[in-house]
N, C-alpha and C positions, 0 to 999 in steps of 0.2 A: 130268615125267620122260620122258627119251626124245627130246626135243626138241634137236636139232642148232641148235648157238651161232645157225649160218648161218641160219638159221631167224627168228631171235630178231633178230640184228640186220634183215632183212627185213621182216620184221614194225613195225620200230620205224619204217622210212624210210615204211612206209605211214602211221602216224600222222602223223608228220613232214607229210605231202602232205596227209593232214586237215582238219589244225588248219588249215596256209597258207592248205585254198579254205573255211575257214572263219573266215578273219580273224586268226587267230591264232599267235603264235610260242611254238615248244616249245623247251624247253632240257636234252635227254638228257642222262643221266651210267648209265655202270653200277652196278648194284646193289651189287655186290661182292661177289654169289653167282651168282646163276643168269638176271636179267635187267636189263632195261634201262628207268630209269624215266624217264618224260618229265613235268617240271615247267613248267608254264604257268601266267605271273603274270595274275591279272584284276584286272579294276575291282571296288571293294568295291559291288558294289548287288545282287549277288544272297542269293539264300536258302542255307541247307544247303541243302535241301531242291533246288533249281534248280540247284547243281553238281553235286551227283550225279546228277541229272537227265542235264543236258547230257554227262556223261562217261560215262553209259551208251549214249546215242544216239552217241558217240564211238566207241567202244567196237565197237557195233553194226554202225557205217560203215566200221571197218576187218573187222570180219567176212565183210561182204559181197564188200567189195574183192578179199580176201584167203582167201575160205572153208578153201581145204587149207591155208592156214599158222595163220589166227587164230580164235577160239571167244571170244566174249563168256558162255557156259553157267555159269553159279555152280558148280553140283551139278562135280563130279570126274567121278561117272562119263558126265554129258552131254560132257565136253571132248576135243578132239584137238587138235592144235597149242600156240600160244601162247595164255595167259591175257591177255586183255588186260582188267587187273584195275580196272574203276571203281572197288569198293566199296574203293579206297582212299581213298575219299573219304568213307567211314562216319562216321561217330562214333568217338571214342576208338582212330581207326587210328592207327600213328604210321607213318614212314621215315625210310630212312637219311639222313643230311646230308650234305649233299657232301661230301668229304674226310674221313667217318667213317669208321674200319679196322672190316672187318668181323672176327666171331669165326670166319676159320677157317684151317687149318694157315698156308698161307702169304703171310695177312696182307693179303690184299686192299682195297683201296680203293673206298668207294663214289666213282667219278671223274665230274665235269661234262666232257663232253665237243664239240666241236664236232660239227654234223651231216656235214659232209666224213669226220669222222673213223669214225663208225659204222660205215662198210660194212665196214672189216679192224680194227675195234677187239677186242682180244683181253684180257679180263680178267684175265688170270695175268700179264699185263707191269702192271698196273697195283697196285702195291704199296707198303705204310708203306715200301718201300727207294727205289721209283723215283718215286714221287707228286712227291714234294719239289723232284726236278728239274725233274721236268716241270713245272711249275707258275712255279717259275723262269722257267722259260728260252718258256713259249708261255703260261704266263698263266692266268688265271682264265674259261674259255668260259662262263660264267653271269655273267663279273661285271654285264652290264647287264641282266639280268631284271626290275629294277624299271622300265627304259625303255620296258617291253613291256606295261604292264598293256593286256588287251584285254577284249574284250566276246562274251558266252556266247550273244547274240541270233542268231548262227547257227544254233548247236548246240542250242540251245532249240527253232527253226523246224523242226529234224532233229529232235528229239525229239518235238515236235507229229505230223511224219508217220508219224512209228512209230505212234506211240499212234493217231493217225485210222487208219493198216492195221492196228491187232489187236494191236500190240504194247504190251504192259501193265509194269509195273513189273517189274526183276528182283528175286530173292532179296536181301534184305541181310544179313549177317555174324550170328549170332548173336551174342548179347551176353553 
């Protein structure tokens, strides 16, 4: 609450920059409410356990980066900025799928989008009316995400340095 769009997409391009010097390719789309989720294919060899891991030291690293735009804090009342939400990666979370309409007035689109596109991407153009074309006519920005499986042994190595500075497990979801 209270968080300016412009904010939200800033926030996403720092991940964007993340993942890259950490090996790895993100593939944004908007939520089709209030943010912007970035989906990253891996190699099957790690744990539950070790991608939430790695996505909280993600998480983290754009915190730092980022302190007045982004908050890795679970708790609500520790948070300011953007949520940059690991514990999506809990147990029993689900998300939107690409091209899913969300439930609200006017019909929003959970949309995959190119990273060019983020910086003036505006979620109220992306709609069950205008998806269809678009999609047409520039295409599927996620279609090659399985080309991309990568490897969390970065972000694991980030996560190792938190935890050797003090930094412990965060909150997970209640159940």
């Amino acid at each position: 609450p209270g968080v300016r769009w412009n904010t939200v997409r800033k926030v996403a391009m720092c991940v964007k920059d993340v993942l890259e010097e950490h090996g790895l390719v993100g593939f944004p789309k908007t939520s089709g409410s209030r943010g912007i989720h970035v989906n990253v294919r891996i190699e099957r060899r790690w744990t539950f356990t070790e991608v939430r891991r790695a996505a909280l030291a993600l998480a983290r690293e754009v915190e730092r980066r980022a302190p007045k735009l982004a908050t890795s804090k679970w708790w609500k009342e520790e948070r300011h900025g953007v949520f940059v939400d690991y514990n999506q990666n809990a147990r029993d979370r689900t998300i939107a799928s690409g091209y899913s309409v969300r439930p609200v007035p006017d019909a929003r689109v959970c949309c995959p989008l190119r990273w060019d596109e983020v910086p003036g991407v505006e979620p109220a153009d992306l709609r069950l009316d205008t998806v269809p074309d678009r999609l047409r006519k520039k295409g599927d920005p996620a279609a090659d995400i399985d080309r991309h499986a990568g490897s969390l042994d970065q972000l694991l190595d980030l996560a190792q340095r938190d935890e050797d500075g003090g930094l412990g497990d965060a909150p997970w979801p209640p159940h």
